[in-house]
C-alpha positions as CSV (number, residue, x, y, z in Angstrom):
1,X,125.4,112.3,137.5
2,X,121.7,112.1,136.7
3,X,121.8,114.9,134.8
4,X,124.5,113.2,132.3
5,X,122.9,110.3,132.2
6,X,119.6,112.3,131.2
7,X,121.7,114.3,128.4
8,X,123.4,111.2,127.2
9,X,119.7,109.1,126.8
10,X,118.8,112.0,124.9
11,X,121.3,112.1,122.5
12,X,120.8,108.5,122.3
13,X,117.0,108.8,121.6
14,X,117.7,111.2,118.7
15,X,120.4,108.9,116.9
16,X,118.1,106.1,116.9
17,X,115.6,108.9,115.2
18,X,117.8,110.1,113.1
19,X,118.4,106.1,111.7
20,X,115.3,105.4,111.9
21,X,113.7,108.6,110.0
22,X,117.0,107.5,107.1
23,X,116.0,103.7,107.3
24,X,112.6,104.6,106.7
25,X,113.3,106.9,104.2
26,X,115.4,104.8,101.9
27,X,113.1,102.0,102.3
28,X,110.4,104.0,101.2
29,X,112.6,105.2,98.1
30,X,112.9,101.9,97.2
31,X,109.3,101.0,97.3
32,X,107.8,103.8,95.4
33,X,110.8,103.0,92.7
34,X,109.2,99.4,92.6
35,X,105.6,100.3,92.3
36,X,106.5,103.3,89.7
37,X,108.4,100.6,87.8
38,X,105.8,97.9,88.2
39,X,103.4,100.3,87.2
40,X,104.8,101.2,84.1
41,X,104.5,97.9,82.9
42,X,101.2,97.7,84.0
43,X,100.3,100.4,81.9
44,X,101.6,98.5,78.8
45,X,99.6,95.3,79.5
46,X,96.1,97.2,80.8
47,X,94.2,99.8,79.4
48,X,93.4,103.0,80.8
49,X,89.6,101.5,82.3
50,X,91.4,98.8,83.8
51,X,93.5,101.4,85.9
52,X,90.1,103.2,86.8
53,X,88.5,99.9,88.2
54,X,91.6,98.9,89.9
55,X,91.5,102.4,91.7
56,X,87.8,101.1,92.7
57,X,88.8,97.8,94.0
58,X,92.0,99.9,96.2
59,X,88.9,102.3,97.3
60,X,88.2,99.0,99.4
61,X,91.6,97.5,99.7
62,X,93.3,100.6,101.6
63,X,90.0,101.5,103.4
64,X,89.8,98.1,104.8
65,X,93.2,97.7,105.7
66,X,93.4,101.2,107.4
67,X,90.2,99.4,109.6
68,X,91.9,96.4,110.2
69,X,94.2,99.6,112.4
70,X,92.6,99.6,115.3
71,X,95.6,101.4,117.5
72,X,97.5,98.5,118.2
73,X,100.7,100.0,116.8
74,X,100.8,103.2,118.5
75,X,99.2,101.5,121.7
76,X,101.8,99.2,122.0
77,X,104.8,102.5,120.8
78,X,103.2,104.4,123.8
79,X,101.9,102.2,126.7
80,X,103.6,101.2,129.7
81,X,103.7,98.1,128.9
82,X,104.2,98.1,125.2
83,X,107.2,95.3,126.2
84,X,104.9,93.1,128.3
85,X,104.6,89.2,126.7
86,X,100.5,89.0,128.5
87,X,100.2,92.8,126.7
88,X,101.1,91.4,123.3
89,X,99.2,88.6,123.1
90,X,96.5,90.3,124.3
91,X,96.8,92.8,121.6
92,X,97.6,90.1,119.1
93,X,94.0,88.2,119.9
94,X,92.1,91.4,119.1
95,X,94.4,91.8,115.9
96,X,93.1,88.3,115.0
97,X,89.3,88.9,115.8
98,X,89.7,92.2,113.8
99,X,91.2,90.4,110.7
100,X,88.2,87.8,110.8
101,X,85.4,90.4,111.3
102,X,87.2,92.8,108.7
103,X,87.1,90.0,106.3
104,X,83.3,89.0,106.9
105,X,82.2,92.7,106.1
106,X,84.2,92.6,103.0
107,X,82.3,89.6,101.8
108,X,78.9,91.7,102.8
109,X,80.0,95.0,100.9
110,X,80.7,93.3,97.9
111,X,77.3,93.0,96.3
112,X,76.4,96.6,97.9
113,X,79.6,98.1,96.4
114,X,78.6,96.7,93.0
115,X,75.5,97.9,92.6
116,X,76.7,101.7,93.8
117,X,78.9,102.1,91.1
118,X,77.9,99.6,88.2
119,X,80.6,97.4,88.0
120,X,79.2,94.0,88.9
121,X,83.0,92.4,89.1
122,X,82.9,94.1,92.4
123,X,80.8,91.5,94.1
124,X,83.7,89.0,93.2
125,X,86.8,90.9,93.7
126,X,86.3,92.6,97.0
127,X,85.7,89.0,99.0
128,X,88.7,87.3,97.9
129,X,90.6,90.9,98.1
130,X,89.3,91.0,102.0
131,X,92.0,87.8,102.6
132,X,94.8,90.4,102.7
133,X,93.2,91.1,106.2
134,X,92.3,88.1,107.7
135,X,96.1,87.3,106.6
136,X,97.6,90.7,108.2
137,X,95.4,90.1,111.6
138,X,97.7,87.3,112.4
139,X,101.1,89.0,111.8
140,X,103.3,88.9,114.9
141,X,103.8,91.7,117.6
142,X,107.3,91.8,117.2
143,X,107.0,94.2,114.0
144,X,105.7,97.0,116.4
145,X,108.3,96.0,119.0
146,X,110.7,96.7,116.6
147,X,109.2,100.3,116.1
148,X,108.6,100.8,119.3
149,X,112.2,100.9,120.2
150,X,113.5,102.4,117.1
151,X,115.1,98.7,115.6
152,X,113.5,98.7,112.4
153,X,116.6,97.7,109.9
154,X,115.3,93.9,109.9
155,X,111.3,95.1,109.5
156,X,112.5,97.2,106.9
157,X,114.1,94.6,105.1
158,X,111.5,91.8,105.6
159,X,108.8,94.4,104.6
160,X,110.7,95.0,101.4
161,X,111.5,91.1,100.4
162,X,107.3,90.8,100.8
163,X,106.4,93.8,98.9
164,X,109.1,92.9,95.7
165,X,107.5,89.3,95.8
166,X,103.9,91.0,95.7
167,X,105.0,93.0,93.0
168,X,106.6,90.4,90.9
169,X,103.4,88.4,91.4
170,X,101.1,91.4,90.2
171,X,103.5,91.9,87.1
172,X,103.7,88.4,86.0
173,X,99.5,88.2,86.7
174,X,99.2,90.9,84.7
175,X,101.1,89.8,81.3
176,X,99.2,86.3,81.7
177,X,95.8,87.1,82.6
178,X,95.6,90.9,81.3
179,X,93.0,91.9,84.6
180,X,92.5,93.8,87.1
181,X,92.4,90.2,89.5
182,X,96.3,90.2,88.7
183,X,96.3,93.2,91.1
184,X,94.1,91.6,93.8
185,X,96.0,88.3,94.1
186,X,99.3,89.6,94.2
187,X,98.0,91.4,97.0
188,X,97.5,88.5,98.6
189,X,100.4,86.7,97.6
190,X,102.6,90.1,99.0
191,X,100.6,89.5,102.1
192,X,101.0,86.2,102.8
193,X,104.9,86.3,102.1
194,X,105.2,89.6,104.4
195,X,103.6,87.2,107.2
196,X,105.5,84.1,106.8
197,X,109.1,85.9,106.5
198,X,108.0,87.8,109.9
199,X,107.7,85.0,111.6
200,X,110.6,83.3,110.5
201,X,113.3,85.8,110.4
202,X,112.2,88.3,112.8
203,X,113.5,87.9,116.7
204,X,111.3,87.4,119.4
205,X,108.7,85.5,121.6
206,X,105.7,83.8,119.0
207,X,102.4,85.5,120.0
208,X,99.8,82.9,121.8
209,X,96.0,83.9,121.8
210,X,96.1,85.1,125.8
211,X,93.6,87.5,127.3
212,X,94.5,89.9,129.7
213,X,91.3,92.2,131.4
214,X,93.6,95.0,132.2
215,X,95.3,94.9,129.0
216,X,92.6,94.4,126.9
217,X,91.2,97.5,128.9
218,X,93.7,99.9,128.0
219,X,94.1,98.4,124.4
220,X,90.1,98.9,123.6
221,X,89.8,102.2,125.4
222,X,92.8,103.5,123.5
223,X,91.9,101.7,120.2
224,X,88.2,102.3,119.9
225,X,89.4,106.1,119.0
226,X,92.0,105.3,116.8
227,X,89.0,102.8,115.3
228,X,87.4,106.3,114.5
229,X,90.3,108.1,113.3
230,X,91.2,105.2,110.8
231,X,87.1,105.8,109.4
232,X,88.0,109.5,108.8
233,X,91.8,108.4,107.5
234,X,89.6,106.5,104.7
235,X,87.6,109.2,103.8
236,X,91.2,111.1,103.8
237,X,93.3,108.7,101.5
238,X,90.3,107.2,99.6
239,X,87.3,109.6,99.5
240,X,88.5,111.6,96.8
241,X,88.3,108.4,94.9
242,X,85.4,107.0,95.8
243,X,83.5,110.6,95.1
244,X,85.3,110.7,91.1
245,X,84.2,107.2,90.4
246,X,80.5,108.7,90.4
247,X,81.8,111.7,88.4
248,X,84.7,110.3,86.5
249,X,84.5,108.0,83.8
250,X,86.5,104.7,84.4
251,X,89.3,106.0,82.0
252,X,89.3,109.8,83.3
253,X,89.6,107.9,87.0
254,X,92.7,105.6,85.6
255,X,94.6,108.8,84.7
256,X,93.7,110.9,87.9
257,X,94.4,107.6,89.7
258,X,97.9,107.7,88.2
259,X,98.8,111.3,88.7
260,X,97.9,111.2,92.4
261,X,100.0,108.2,92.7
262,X,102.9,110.1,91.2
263,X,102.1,113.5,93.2
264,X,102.0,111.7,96.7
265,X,105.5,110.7,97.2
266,X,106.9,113.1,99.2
267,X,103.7,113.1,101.3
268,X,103.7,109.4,101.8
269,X,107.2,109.4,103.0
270,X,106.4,112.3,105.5
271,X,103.2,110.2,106.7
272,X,105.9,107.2,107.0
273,X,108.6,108.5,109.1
274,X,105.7,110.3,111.4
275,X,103.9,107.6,112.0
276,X,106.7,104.9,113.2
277,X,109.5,107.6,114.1
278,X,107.8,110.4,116.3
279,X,105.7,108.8,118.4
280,X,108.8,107.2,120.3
281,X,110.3,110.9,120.0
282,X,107.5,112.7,121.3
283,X,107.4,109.8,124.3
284,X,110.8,109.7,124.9
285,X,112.0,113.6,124.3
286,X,109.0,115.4,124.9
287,X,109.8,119.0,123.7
288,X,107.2,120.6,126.5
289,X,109.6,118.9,128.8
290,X,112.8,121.3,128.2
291,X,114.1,123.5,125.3
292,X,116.7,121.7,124.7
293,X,114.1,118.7,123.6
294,X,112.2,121.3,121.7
295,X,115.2,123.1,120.0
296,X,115.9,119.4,118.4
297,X,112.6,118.3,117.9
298,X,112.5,121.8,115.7
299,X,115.6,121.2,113.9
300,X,114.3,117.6,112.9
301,X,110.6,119.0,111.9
302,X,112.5,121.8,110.2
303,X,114.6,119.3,108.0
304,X,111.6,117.0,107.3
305,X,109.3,119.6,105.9
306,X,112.3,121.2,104.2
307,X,112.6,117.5,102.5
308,X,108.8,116.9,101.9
309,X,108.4,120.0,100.7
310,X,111.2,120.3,98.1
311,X,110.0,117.0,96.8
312,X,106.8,118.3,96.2
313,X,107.6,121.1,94.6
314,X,109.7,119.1,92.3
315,X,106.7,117.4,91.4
316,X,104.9,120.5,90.7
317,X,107.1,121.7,88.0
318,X,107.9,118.4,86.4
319,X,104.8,116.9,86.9
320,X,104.2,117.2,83.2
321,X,107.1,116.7,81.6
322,X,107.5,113.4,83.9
323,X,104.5,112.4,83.1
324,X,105.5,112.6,79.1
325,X,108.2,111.5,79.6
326,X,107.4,107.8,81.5
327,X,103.4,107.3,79.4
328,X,102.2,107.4,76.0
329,X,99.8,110.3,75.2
330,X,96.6,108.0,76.2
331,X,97.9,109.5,79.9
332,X,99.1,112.6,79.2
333,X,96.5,114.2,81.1
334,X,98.0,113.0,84.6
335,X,101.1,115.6,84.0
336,X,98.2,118.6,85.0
337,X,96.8,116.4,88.1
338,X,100.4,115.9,89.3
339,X,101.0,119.9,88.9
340,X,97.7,120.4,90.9
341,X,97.8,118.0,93.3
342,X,101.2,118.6,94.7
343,X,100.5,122.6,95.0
344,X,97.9,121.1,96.7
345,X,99.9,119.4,99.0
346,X,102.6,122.0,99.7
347,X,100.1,123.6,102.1
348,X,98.8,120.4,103.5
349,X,102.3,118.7,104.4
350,X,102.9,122.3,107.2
351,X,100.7,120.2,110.0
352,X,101.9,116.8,109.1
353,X,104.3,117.0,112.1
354,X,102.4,117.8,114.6
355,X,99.0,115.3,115.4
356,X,101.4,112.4,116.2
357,X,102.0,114.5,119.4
358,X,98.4,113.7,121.0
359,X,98.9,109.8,120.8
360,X,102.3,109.8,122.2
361,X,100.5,111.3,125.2
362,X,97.9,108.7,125.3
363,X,95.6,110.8,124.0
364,X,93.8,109.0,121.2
365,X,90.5,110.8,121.8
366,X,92.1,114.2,120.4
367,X,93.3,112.8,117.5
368,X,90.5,111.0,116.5
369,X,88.6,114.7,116.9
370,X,91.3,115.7,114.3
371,X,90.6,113.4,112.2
372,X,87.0,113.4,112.2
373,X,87.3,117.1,111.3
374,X,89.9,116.8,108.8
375,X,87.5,114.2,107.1
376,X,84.0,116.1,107.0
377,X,86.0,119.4,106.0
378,X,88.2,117.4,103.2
379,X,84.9,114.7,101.6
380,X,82.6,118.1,101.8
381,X,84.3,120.2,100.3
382,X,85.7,118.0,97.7
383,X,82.6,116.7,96.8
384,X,80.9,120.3,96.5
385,X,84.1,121.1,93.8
386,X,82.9,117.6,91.9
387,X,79.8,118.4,91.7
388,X,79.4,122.3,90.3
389,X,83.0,122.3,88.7
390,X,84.3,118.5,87.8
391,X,87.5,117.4,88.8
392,X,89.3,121.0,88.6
393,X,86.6,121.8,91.4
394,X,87.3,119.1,93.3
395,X,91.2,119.7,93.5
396,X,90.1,123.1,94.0
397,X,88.0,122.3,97.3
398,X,90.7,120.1,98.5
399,X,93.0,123.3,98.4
400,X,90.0,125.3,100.5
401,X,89.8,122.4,103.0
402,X,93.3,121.9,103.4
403,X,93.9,125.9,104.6
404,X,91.0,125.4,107.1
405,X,92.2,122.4,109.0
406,X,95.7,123.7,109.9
407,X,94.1,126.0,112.7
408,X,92.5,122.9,114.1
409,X,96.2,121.4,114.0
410,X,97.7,124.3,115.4
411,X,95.1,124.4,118.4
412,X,96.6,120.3,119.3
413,X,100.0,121.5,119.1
414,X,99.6,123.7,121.2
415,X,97.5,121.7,123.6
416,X,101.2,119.4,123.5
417,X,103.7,121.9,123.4
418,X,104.7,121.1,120.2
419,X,103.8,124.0,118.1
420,X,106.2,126.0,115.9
421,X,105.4,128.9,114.5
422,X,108.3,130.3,112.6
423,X,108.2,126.6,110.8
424,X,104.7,127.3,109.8
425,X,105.2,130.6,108.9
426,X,108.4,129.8,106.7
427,X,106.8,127.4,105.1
428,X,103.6,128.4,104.4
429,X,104.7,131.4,102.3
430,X,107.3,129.0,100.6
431,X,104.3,126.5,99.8
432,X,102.2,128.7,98.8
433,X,104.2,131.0,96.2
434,X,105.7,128.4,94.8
435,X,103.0,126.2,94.4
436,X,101.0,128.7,92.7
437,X,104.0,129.4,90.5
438,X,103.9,125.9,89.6
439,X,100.2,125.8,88.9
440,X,100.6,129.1,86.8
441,X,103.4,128.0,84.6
442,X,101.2,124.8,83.7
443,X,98.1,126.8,83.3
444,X,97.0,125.8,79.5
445,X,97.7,122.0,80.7
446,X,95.7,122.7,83.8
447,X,92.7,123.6,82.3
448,X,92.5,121.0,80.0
449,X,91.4,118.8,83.5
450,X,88.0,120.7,82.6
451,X,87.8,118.6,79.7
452,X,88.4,115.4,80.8
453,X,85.9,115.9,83.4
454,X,83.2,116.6,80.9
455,X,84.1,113.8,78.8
456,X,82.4,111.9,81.5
């Protein structure tokens, strides 16, 4: 009897993956068709240097949000007591002071962050663009509950309503004030409505401002590492930006800004689904546990690659004729750093199933040692290619660095129990024939990227 009602919570377990991974991939279709079409228009109201020092102010933007994560969400997907009222508003009141603190540091960069790259409208943007996260520290606890127990058809839909009312802001902004502030207050605006619909239409207990010692024990002690990791994830999602703005001209930084923005779907999606979908997997199936858990846990990290992977290859040969296709020649240039970026990628998106593994064990430390690597590896490297050969170089270290982490990943999966070799081996070759296929075919618009660095 305990057996079949072991089998029959596992099958249970994986339908609510298997919804969840579809919910969160349709939701994420949707959003990327939104910003691809919002951003089209933006391109017809704002010049190619207004995309460049918008891709400066979201340098800051997505940095700081990604440090207003402290480990709450996956603290609260993994503990014990992830359902416990005194746990959540425990976690709540350190979301709060987090959102305040996050916002005062904004207000000290500012005037720092203009002088390092020249643009003085950086003193007045980045303080009024650090009110996204003194707005998102007081979002309820019920979002993660949702994700914790794999419920997330209402999340998704609230999320969405916010992030179309954001984007409608940033569009009509745009046509009337023709500046890069159209971007910063529809952020806030997109914010603001993704709190109040939260806490209107989404079920559950309000938060109070509570403190808990024991909770607020195992919430710090988990959360200072993840506090780590998020620093590396910055230098991960943001660096490569950061380090072009010195090298890059604010035009040249516009069109690379866009053709990353195009190349990154499929690995944005991947990051999405890993991030709220596995943790509960790894937590509730646990594939060291049995080979039945692992046989499924391979057939869903089998089918995910497959799809990330097929995405980005379908970037890598279009990624030029898209690109002609959707801009006018002022941006033709982003159809060669699509091409590059998503060969690029087809190597990177092997290991993206794997790290969640360590913080479904509780294990924050590891994965902040992960991260940490992933981030010196990735900015050096990087920065080395900008430096002695522009932004071909650059793309060209993030290639290098990308083959030398996936050791380091392979080393935590196996630390977990998680690892899967065939998968790697299957789709390694596949990513990287392919990818260099892609890169070949497009060579003469490739090396044009040579160019547009020296322009600078």
């Amino acid at each position: 009897m305990r057996l079949s009602l072991r089998f029959l919570r596992g099958q249970e377990v994986f339908a609510r993956v298997v919804q969840s991974s579809a919910l969160t991939a349709s939701s994420y279709a949707i959003t990327q068709a939104l910003r691809l079409g919002s951003n089209l228009i933006l391109t017809r109201l704002l010049f190619p240097e207004a995309f460049g020092l918008m891709a400066l102010v979201s340098v800051f933007l997505v940095g700081l949000q990604m440090f207003s994560d402290v480990g709450l969400g996956p603290a609260i997907a993994q503990n014990k007591r992830g359902d416990d009222p005194l746990f959540l508003d425990t976690a709540w009141t350190i979301q709060i002071v987090r959102g305040v603190l996050l916002w005062i540091c904004t207000c000290l960069l500012a005037l720092p962050a203009a002088a390092f790259f020249d643009e003085p409208s950086l003193g007045y943007i980045l303080p009024v663009a650090g009110l996204t996260l003194l707005i998102a520290g007081f979002n309820p606890t019920r979002i993660e509950t949702a994700y914790r127990h794999l419920q997330i058809k209402r999340v998704i839909a609230l999320d969405l309503t916010a992030q179309i009312i954001g984007m409608v802001c940033i569009v009509g902004l745009a046509w009337y004030m023709r500046s890069v502030w159209a971007l910063v207050l529809g952020a806030i605006v997109g914010s603001m409505a993704k709190l109040v619909l939260m806490y209107i239409w989404l079920p559950g207990e309000n938060n109070r401002l509570r403190w808990e010692r024991s909770a607020g024990h195992d919430l710090i002690h988990f959360g200072k590492w993840i506090f780590f990791s998020t620093a590396c994830g910055f230098l991960l999602a943001q660096g490569d930006k950061a380090i072009l703005g010195k090298y890059l001209p604010l035009d040249a930084l516009g069109i690379y800004n866009i053709g990353f923005f195009l190349a990154s779907f499929p690995v944005l999606l991947v990051d999405m689904i890993v991030a709220r979908v596995l943790i509960p997997l790894y937590r509730e199936a646990p594939p060291a546990e049995s080979v039945e858990n692992y046989n499924r846990v391979r057939k869903m990290r089998f089918g995910l690659t497959g799809v990330a992977l097929s995405g980005i290859l379908l970037f890598a040969f279009s990624g030029v004729s898209l690109v002609n296709f959707l801009y006018d020649d002022r941006y033709a240039a982003a159809g060669a750093i699509v091409v590059v970026i998503a060969s690029v990628q087809a190597i990177m998106v092997i290991g993206k199933t794997y790290d969640q593994a360590a913080l479904a064990a509780g294990d924050s430390r590891v994965f902040f040692y992960l991260q940490l690597a992933r981030a010196i590896i990735q900015t050096t490297l990087f920065l080395i290619g900008a430096e002695y050969g522009g932004l071909l170089g650059a793309l060209a270290g993030l290639a290098i660095a990308y083959t030398l982490i996936h050791p380091m990943i392979i080393v935590i999966a196996r630390r977990f129990g998680v690892w899967d070799p065939l998968h790697d081996l299957v789709y390694f070759l596949i990513g990287l024939s392919l990818g260099a296929l892609a890169i070949w075919l497009h060579l003469d618009e490739v090396l044009t990227l040579a160019l547009l660095s020296a322009d600078g």
